[in-house]
N, C-alpha and C positions, 0 to 999 in steps of 0.2 A: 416503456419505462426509461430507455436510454432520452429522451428530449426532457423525461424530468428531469432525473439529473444532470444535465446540462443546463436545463434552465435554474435547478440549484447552485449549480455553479456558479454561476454566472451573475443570480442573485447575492452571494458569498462574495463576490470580487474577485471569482478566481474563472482560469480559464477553462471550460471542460475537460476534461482527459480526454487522451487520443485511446484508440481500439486498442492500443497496442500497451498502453498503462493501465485501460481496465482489466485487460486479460491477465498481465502481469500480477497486477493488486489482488484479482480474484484468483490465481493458482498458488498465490501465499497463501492466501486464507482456504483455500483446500489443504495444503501442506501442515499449515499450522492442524488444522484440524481434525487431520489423519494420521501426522506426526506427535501429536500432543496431548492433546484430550479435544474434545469436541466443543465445550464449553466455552474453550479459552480464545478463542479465534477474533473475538470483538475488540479483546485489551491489547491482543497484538496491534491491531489495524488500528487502534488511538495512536498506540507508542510510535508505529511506523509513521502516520500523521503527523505526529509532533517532531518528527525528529526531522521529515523531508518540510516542511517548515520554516525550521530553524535554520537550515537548510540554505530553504530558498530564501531566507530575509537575508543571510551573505552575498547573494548575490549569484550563485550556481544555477544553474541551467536545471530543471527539473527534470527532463528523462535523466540526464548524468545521475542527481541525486537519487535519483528515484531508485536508479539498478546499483548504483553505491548500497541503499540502505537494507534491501531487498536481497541483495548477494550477502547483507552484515546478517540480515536475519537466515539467511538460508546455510551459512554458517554454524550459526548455532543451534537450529534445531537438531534434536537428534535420529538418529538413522533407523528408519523402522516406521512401526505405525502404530498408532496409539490401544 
């Protein structure tokens, strides 16, 4: 599966993710989903999307942004499990 997604990527214009941004991306979305309700774990991962994005069209460096938006959500989730 991982060469899909890379070759999605890649199709996209974008550059794959490193091991180390998917593992990232995927223990949000266990936390969102453990923390929160289970449901919800897809709208996060848009909004995170859009916001490392916006992001990168200023010009930042994607891991930066990436653990910037990632620390913003992990902020706000709340303490516990869902």
């Amino acid at each position: 599966m991982d060469s899909w997604i890379d070759e999605l990527a890649r199709g996209l214009g974008e550059a794959p993710l490193t091991s180390t941004e998917t593992t990232k991306l995927l223990d949000a979305a266990g936390d969102v989903a453990h923390r929160v309700e289970r449901r919800w774990p897809r709208s996060p991962r848009s909004m995170i999307g859009c916001a490392v994005g916006r992001k990168l069209a200023s010009g930042v460096d994607r891991s930066e942004t990436l653990n910037e938006t990632l620390g913003q959500l992990d902020a706000l989730l709340p303490a516990g499990s869902a």
